[in-house]
SESE-925896 format. One record per residue (C-alpha): residue number from 0; residue in three letters; x, y, z. Coordinates in steps of 0.1 Angstrom, whole numbers, plus 5000, padded with zeros to 4 digits. Each point is the difference from the previous one (the first is absolute). Layout:
N
   marlum   pavex     xx     yy     zz
      NUM     Ala      X      Y      Z
...
//
This chain:
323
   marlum   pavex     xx     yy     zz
        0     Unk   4932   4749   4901
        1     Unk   5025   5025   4991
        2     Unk   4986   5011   4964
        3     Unk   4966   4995   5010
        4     Unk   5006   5025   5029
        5     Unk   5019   5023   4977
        6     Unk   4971   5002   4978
        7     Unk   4975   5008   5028
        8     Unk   5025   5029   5007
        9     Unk   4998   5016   4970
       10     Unk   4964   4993   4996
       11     Unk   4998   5021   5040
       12     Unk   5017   5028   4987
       13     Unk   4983   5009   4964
       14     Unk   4983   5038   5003
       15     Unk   5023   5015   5024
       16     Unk   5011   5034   4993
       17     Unk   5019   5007   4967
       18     Unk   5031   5020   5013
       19     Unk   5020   4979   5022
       20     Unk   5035   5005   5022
       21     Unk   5025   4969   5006
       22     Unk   5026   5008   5026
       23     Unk   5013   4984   5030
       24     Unk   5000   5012   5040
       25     Unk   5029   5020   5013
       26     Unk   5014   5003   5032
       27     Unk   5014   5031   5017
       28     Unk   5026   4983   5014
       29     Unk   5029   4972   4998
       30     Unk   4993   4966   5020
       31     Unk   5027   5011   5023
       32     Unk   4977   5036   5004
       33     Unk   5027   5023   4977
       34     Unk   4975   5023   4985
       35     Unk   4998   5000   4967
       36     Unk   5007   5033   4980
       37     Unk   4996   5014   4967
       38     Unk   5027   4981   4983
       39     Unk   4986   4969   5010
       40     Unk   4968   5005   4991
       41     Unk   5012   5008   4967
       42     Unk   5023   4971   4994
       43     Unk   4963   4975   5012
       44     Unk   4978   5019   4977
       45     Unk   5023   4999   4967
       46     Unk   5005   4963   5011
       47     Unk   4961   4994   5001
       48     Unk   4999   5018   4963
       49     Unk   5027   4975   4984
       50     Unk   4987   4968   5015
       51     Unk   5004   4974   4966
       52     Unk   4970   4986   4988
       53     Unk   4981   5029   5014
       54     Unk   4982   5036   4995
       55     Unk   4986   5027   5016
       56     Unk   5012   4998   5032
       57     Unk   5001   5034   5008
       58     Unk   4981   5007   5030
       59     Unk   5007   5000   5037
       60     Unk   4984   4993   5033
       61     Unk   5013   5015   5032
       62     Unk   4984   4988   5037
       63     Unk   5010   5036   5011
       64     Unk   5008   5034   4986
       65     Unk   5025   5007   5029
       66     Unk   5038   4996   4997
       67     Unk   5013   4976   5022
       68     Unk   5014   5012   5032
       69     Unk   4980   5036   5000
       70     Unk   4971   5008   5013
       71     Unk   4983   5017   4974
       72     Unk   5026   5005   4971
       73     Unk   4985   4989   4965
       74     Unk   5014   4970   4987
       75     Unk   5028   4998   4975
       76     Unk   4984   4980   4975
       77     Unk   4980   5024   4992
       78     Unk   5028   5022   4985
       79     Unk   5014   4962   4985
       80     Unk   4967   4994   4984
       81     Unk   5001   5037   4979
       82     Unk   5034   4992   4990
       83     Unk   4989   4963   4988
       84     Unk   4962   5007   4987
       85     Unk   4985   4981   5022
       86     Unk   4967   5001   5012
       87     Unk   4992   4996   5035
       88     Unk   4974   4986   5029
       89     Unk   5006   5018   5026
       90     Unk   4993   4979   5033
       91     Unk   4993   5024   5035
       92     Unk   5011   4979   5028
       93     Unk   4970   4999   5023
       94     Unk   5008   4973   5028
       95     Unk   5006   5004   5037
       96     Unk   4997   4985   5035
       97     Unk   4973   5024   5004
       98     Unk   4986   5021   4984
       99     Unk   5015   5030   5016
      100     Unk   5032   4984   4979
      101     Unk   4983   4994   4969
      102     Unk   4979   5034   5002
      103     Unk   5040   5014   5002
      104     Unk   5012   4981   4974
      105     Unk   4978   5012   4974
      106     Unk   5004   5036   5010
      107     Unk   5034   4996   4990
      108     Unk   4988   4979   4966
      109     Unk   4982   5029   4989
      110     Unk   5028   5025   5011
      111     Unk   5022   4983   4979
      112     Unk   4978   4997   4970
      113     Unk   4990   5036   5006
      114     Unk   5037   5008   4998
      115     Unk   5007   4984   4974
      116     Unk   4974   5013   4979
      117     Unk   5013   5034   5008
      118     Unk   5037   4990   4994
      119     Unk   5001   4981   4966
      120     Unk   4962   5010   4984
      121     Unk   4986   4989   4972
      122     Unk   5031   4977   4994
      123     Unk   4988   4981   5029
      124     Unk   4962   5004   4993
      125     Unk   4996   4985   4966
      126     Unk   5015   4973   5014
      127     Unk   4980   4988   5026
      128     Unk   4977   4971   4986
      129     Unk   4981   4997   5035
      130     Unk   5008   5004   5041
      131     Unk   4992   4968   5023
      132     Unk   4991   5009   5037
      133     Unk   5013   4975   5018
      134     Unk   5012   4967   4995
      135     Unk   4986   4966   5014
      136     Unk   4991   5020   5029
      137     Unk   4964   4981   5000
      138     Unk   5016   4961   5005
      139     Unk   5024   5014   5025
      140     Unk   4975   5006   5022
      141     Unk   4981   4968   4992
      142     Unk   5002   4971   5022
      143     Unk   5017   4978   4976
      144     Unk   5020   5031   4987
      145     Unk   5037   5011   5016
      146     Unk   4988   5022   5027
      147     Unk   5013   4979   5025
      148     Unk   5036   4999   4983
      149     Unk   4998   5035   4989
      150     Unk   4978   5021   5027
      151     Unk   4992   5024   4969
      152     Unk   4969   5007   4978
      153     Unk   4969   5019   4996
      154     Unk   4965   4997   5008
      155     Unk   4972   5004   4968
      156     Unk   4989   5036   5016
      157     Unk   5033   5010   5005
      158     Unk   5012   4996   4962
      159     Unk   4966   5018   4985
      160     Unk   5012   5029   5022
      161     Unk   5033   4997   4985
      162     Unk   4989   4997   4964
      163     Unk   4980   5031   5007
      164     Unk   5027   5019   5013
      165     Unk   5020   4994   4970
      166     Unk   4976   5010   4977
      167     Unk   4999   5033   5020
      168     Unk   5032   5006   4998
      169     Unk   5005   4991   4962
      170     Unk   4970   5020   4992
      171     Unk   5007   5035   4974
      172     Unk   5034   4980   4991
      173     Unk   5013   4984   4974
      174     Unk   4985   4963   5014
      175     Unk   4969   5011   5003
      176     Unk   4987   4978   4973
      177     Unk   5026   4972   5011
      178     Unk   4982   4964   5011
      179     Unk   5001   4992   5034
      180     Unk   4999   4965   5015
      181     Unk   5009   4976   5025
      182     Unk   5025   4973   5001
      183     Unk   4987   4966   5019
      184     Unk   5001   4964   4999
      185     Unk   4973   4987   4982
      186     Unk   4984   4982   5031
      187     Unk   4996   5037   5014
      188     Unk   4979   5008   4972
      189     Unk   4974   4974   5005
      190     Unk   5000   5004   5034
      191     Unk   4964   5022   5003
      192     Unk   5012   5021   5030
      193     Unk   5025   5018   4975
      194     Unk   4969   5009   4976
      195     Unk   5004   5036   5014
      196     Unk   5039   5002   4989
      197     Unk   4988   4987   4960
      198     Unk   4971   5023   4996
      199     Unk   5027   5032   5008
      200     Unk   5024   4988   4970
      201     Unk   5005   5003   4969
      202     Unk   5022   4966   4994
      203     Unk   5006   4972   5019
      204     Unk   5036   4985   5001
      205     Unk   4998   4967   5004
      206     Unk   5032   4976   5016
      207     Unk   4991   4967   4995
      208     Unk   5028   4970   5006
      209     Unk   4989   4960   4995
      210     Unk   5033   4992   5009
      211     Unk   4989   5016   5034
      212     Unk   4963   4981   4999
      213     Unk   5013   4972   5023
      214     Unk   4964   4990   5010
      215     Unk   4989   4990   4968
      216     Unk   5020   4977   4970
      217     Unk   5028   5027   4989
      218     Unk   5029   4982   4985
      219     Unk   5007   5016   4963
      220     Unk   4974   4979   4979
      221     Unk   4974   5014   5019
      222     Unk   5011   5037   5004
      223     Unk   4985   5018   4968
      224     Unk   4965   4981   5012
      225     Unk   5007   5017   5033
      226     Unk   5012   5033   4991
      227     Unk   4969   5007   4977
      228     Unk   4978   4988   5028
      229     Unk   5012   5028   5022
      230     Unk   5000   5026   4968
      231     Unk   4965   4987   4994
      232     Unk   4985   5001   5037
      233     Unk   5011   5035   5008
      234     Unk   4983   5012   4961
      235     Unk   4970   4988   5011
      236     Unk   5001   5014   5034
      237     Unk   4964   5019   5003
      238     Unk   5021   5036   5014
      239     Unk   5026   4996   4967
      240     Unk   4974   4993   4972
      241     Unk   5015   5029   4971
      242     Unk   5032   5008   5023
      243     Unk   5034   4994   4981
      244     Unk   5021   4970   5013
      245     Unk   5038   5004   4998
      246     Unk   5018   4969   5011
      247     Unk   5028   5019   5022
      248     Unk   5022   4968   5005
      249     Unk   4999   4967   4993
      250     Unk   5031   4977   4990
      251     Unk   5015   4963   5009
      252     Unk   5035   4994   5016
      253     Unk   5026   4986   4989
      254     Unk   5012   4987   5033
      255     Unk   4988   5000   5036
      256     Unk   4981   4974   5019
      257     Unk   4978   4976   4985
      258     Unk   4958   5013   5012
      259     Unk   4981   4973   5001
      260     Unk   5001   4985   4963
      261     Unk   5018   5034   4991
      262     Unk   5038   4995   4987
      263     Unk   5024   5031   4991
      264     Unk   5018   4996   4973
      265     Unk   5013   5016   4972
      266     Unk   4978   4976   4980
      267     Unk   4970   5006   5014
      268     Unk   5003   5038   5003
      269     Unk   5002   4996   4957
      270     Unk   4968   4982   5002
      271     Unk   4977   5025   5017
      272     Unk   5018   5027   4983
      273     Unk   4989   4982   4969
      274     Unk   4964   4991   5013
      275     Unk   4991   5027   5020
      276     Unk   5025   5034   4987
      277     Unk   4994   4995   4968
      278     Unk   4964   4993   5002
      279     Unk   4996   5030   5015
      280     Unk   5018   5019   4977
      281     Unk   4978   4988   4972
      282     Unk   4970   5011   5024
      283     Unk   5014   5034   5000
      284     Unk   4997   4998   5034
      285     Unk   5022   5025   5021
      286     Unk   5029   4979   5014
      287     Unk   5028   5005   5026
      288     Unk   5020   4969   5005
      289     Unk   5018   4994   5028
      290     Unk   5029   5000   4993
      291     Unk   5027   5014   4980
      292     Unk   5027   4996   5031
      293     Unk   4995   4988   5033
      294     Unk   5033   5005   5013
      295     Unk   5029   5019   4988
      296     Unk   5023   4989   5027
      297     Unk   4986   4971   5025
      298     Unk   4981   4972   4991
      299     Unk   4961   5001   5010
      300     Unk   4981   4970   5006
      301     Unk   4979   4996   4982
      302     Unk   5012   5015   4968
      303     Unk   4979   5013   4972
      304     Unk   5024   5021   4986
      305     Unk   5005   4994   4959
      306     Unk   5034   5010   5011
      307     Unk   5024   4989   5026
      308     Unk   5020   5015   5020
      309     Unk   5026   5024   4984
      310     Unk   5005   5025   4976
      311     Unk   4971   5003   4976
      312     Unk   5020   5011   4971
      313     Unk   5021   4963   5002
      314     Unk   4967   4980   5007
      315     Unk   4981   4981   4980
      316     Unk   4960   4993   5004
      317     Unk   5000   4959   5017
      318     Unk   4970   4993   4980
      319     Unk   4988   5011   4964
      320     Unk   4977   5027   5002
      321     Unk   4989   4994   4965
      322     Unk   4959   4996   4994
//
């Protein structure tokens, strides 16, 4: 099942774009809500350069481009990602309770990304590889999303009038020519009331998660067949025909609870890295995996971290990350 699965993988991604970027999701902040600064970021994206068995993990994505704790300040690993080379996805946070909130939260996206464009320049520019507006904002506020946990996300009209606005405001800059997308589980995107949100972008990110998939067989021999089924439905989504897909996260843990057939383990995180990573680095598929650390202090559940908790630079990765 396994090999068979693998193959299909590799078989879904043959033709996608040449030029491809492997790096995993950052946080802005600690599990205990320290905000990260530029030191840190430094110290992860080195890390993510010198994984063994690896290359060419040099890019970055960020879920927002505000330092944690301000309002509008630009965030730090921006200035971390000049000093390390490494490229970057900006992410513009765009969910809210209403959409008053989210409407104010992207005012202060683009004021810090206006900022920063003004404070570090071309430095910064050349670096940007493509800005997301918004993140899983459309299954939030689907009925089988985590709206009711979260109160927080944002409608279809209310993200093409945020994608526009950015556009605006990176217009006669340096990101003019920049990609812009949208970040979204991959159920959003075949979901035909978000049509409107595909046929505004320029790249869809895609999250996709069979460990997640509780409602359909997802323990580990299954997942590549699952993963590609996702990657394949939202390609052939009518609204994304000739749009770039960018898987934006995907990953297994290596310990949590067990999701139906799914089981965390170290094990079985080395296995869909193997089936599904690697295929997709073959593909030359754009890939962010999630994720490089879950926790530096604390200890989430579940965790997909290829490092535990503690000092990266005394760590070593719990499964091979070899292809």
């Amino acid at each position: 099942m396994r090999l068979s699965s693998t193959l299909l993988g590799v078989a879904a991604v043959l033709g996608a774009a040449e030029a491809q970027l492997r790096g995993f999701n950052y946080g802005a902040n600690f599990l205990n809500n320290q905000a990260k600064v530029q030191n840190d970021f430094e110290y992860e994206f080195n890390k993510a350069k010198s994984l063994p068995g690896t290359s060419g993990w040099t890019s970055a994505r960020l879920y927002t481009t505000i330092q944690h704790g301000t309002t509008k300040d630009p965030i730090s690993a921006i200035p971390a990602a000049i000093n390390t080379k490494t490229k970057l996805l900006l992410g513009l946070w765009a969910s809210g309770t209403t959409a008053a909130a989210g409407q104010a939260n992207i005012n202060n996206e683009i004021a810090a990304l206006k900022s920063a464009i003004s404070k570090y320049g071309t430095k910064f520019t050349d670096l940007v590889v493509g800005i997301s507006v918004g993140s899983e904002d459309l299954y939030r506020i689907t009925p089988t999303g985590i709206s009711n946990k979260a109160g927080a996300g944002a409608e279809p009209a209310d993200l093409i009038k945020y994608i526009k606005q950015l556009r605006a405001a990176i217009k006669g800059t340096k990101l003019a020519g920049v990609p812009v997308g949208h970040v979204d589980t991959w159920t959003a995107y075949v979901n035909g009331t978000n049509a409107g949100v595909i046929s505004n972008l320029d790249f869809l990110g895609v999250d996709a998660y069979p460990y997640f998939q509780t409602s359909m067989a997802n323990s580990i021999g299954h997942a590549n067949e699952t993963f590609y089924s996702a990657y394949n439905q939202v390609k052939n989504v009518k609204a994304a025909k000739g749009k770039a897909i960018w898987i934006t996260e995907t990953g297994w843990p290596v310990s949590g609870p067990k999701e139906n057939q799914a089981v965390a383990s170290a094990a079985n995180a080395r296995i869909y890295w193997q089936d599904v990573a690697c295929s997709l680095l073959a593909g030359k598929v754009n890939l962010f995996w999630y994720d490089l650390q879950e926790a530096q202090y604390g200890t989430p559940s579940p965790d997909f971290g290829i490092f535990g908790a503690g000092d990266l630079g005394t760590l070593k990765p719990r499964y091979s990350l070899s292809c």
